[in-house]
C-alpha positions in Angstrom: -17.5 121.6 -6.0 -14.9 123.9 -4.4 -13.5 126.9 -6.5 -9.9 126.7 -7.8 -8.1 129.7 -6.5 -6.9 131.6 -9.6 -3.5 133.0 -8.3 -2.4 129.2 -8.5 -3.6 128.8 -11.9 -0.9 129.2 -14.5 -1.2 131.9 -17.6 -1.1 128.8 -20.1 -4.3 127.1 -17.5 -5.4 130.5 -17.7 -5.7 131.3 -21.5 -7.1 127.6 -22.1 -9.7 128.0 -20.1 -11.0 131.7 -21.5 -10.4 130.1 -25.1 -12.7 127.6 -23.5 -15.4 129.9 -22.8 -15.2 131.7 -26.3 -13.2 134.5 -24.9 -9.9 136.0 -26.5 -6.7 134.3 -24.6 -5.3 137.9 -24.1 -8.0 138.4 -21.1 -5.4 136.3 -18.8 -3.1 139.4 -19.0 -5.5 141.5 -18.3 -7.0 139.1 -15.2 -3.3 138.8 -13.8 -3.0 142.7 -14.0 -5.9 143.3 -12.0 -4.4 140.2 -9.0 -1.4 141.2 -8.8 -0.3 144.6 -10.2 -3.6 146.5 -8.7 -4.3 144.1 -6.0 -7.7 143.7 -6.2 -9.9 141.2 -4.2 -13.5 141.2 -6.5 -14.4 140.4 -9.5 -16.5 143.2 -10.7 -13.4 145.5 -10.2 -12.1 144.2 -13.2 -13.6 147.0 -15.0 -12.4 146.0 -18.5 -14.0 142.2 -18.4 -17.3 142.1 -19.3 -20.0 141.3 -16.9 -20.4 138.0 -18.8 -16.5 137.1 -18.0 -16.8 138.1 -14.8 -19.7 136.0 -13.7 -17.9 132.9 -15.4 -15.0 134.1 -13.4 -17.1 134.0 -10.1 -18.1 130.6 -10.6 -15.4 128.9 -11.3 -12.5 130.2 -9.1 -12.3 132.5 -5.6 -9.9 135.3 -4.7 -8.4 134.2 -1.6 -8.2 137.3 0.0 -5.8 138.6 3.1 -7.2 140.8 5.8 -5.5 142.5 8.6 -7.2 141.1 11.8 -5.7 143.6 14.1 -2.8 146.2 13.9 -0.9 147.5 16.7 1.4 150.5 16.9 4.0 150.5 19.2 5.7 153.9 21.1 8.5 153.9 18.6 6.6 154.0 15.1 7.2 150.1 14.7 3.5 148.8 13.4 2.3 145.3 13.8 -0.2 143.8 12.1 -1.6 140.4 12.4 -2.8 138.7 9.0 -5.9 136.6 8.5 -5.9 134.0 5.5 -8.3 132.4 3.6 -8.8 129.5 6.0 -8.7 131.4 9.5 -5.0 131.2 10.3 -3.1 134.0 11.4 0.5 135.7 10.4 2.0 138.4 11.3 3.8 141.0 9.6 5.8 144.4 11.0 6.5 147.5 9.1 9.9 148.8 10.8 10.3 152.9 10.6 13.8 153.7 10.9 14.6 157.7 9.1 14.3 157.0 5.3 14.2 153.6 5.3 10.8 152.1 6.0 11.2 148.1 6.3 8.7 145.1 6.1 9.6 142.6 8.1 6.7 139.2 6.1 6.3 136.0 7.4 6.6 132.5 5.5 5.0 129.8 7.3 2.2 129.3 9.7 4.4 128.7 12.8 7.2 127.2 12.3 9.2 123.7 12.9 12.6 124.6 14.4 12.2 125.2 17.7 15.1 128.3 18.0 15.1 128.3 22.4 15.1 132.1 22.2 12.0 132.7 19.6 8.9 132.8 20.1 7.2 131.4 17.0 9.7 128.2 17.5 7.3 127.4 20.8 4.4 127.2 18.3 3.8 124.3 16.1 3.9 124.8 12.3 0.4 124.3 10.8 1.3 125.4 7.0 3.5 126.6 4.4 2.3 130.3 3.1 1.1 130.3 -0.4 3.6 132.7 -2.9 0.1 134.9 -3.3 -0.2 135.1 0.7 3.7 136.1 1.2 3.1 138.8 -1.9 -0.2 140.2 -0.3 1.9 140.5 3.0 4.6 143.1 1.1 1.7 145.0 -0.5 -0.5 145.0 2.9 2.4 146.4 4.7 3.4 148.6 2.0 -0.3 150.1 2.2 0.4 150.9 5.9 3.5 152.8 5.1 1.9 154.9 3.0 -1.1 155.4 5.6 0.4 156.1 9.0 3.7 157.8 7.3 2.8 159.0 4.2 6.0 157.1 2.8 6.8 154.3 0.4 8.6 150.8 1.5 11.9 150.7 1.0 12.9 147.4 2.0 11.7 143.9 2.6 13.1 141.5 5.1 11.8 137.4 5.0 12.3 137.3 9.1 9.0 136.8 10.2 7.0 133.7 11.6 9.2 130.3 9.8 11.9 129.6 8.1 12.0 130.2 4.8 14.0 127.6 3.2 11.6 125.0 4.5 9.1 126.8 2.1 11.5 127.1 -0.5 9.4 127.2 -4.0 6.3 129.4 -2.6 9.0 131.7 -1.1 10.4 132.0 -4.3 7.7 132.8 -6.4 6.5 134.5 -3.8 9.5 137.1 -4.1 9.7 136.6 -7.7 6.3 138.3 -7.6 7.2 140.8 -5.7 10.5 142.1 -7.6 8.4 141.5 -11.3 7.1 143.9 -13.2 3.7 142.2 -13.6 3.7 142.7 -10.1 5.6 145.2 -7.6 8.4 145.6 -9.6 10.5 146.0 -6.8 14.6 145.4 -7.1 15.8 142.5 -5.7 18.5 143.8 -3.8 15.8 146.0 -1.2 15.4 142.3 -0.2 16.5 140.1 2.1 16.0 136.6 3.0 17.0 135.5 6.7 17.4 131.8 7.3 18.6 129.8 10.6 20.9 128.1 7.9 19.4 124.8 6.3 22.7 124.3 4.2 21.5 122.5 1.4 19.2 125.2 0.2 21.6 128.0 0.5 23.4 126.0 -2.4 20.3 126.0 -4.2 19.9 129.6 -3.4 23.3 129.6 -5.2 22.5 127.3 -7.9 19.5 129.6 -8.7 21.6 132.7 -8.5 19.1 134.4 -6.5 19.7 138.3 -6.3 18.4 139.2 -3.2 20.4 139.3 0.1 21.0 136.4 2.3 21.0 136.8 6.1 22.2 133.9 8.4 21.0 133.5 12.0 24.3 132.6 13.6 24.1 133.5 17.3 26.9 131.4 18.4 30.2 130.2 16.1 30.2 127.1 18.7 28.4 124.0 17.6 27.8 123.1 21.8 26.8 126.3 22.1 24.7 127.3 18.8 22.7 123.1 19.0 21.8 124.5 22.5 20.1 127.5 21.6 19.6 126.0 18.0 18.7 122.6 17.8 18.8 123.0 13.6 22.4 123.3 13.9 22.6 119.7 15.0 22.0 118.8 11.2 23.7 122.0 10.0 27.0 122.5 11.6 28.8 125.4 11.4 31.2 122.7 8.8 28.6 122.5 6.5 27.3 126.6 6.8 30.6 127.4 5.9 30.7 124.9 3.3 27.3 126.8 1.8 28.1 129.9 2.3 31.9 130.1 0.4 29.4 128.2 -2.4 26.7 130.4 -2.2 28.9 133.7 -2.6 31.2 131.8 -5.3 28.0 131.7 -7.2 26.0 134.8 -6.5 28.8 137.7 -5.5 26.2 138.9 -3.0 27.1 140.4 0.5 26.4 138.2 3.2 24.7 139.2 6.4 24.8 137.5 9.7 22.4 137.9 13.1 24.4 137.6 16.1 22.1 137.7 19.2 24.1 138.3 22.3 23.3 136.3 25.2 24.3 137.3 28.8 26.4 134.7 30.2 26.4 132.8 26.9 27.8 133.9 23.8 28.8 137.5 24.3 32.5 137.1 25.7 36.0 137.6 23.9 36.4 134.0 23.6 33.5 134.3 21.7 33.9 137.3 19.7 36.9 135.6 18.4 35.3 132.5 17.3 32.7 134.4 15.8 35.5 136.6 13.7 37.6 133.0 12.5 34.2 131.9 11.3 33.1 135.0 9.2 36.4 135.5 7.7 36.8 132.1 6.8 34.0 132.6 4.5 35.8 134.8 2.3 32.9 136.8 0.9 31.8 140.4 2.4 30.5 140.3 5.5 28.4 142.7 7.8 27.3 141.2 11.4 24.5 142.9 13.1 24.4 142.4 16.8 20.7 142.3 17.4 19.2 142.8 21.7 17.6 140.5 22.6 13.7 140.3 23.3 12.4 138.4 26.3 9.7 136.3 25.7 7.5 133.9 28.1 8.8 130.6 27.1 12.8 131.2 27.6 14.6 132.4 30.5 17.8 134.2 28.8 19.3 137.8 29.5 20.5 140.8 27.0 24.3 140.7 27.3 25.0 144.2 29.6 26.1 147.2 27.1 30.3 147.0 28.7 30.3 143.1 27.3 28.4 144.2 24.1 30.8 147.4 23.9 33.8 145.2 24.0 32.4 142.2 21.7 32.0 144.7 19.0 35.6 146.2 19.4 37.1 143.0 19.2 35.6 142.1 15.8 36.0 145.5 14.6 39.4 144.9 15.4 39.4 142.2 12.9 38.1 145.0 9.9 34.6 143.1 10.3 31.1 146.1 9.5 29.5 145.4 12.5 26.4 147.0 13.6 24.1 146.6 16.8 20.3 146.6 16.0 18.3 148.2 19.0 15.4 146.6 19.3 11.9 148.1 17.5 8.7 147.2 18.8 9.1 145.4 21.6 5.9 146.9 23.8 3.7 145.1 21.3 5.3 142.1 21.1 6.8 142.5 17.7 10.7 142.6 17.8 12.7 140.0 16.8 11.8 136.6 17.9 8.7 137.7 19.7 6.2 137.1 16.8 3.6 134.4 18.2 -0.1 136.0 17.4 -0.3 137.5 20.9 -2.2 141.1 20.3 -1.8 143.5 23.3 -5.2 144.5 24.5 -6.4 147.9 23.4 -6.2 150.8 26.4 -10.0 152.0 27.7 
């Protein structure tokens, strides 16, 4: 009979069972201490069960553990690490070094389902949702390697990885509510954000939630032509029904609201639409910061980085219009693990 895995059994399941087994209910505290808080991945760490407990432990439930499979370190600092689960599959995760600020960048799903022409996890199919226990041991794994290779603690955490994470709404959840909880990382919620291609319904539940971490929307085009060609989502999502979510979402939550703007030589970097792109984020009537992120060429897609005059001049415009705008260089890009490029592919190590 397979084991249950005990980071999906609930404190209440939890105490039951010990009562069960003639042990004092206040042992689950002490169990869920050792999972989450210290992170540990055996049972006979648990140094304050007795070896009794710990055997019962053994038998009936596992500690699905989270390895790194291989890690990567790119020219620029930038550190890549791909993730092996319990049942062989593979994430990746990126720590992002950038002065102070020293940014995990944690997946969600196992491949993903929206098929984004310019990404390279949308090429892959989506095998699973990530458990809330996988998406937690990601933050701590990466948090580990800031401490190792920079002798520095994380200072922010950003849901942009591999899938989208409003199609894993309730692990994600728990998953960050794990990570901001005392019981756990005790991290603040605002050194987080959440980045979504925009599935409008759940940015209302978002709302309705009154999550306090920070939303991020990949926009890339305010053009519904343009933005279903790149972005088939937005076929179901319009820009209509984003901005719809959005004005709800900050109505709600009073939290800034961030939006991705790849620019795209040829495409969606012109005044035309810079200016579309400014009506759109004003209307929204929340504060806004746009980040202008290069773009990262990958096998599957043909398209160009906008050249630095057209990028130069996008910005102005929408500065022009009292819009924070920043442009992200890209980090990482020699191993593969810049924005949109994260597919599983490890460089080979040099002789």
């Amino acid at each position: 009979m397979a084991k249950k895995d005990i980071r999906k059994i609930k404190t209440s399941e939890l105490k039951t069972w010990l009562e069960e087994q003639g042990e004092k209910a206040f042992r689950a505290s002490q169990i869920e201490d050792w999972l989450w808080k210290k992170g540990i991945t055996h049972w006979d760490e648990m140094a304050n069960l007795s070896k009794e407990l710990r055997r019962k432990l053994d038998e009936e439930f596992e500690i699905r553990k989270l390895t790194i499979a291989t890690s990567q370190k790119s020219e620029d600092g930038t550190v890549k690490a791909a993730f092996r689960l319990y049942d062989s599959n593979i994430v990746e995760g990126v720590l992002i070094p950038s002065g102070e600020r020293m940014t995990a960048c944690i997946s969600s799903q196992v491949g993903c389902s929206l098929t984004c022409k310019f990404c390279a996890t949308g090429y892959m199919d989506r095998k699973r949702n990530l458990d809330p226990a996988e998406i937690y041991d990601q933050a701590r794994a990466i948090a580990r390697i800031a401490e190792t290779e920079f002798e520095h603690p994380l200072t922010n955490i950003v849901m942009m990885g591999m899938g989208e994470p409003l199609l894993n709404y309730a692990n994600v959840m728990e998953g960050i509510n794990r990570i901001i909880s005392p019981e756990g990382m005790g991290w603040s919620p605002k050194r987080i954000t959440l980045s979504t291609a925009g599935i409008a319904k759940m940015i209302k539940k978002l709302a309705d939630d009154e999550v306090r971490f920070n939303l991020a929307l990949s926009l890339h085009a305010a053009d519904d032509e343009k933005r279903n060609q790149i972005m088939p989502i937005n076929e179901t999502n319009t820009l209509s029904a984003l901005k719809e979510a959005l004005r709800y979402f900050y109505q709600k939550t009073k939290n800034q609201i961030t939006f991705e703007y790849i620019a795209f030589h040829g495409i969606n970097e012109s005044q035309e639409d810079a200016a579309k792109l400014a009506k759109f984020t004003l209307s929204i009537g929340a504060p806004i910061k746009i980040n202008i992120i290069e773009y990262n060429p990958i096998a599957e897609a043909d398209f160009v980085n906008a050249h630095a005059d057209r990028l130069d001049a996008f910005k102005a415009y929408l500065e022009s219009k009292r819009l924070i705008v920043n442009i992200r260089r890209s980090r990482g890009k020699d191993i593969d693990a810049a924005c949109g490029q994260l597919a599983n592919k490890q460089k080979p190590a040099e002789a």
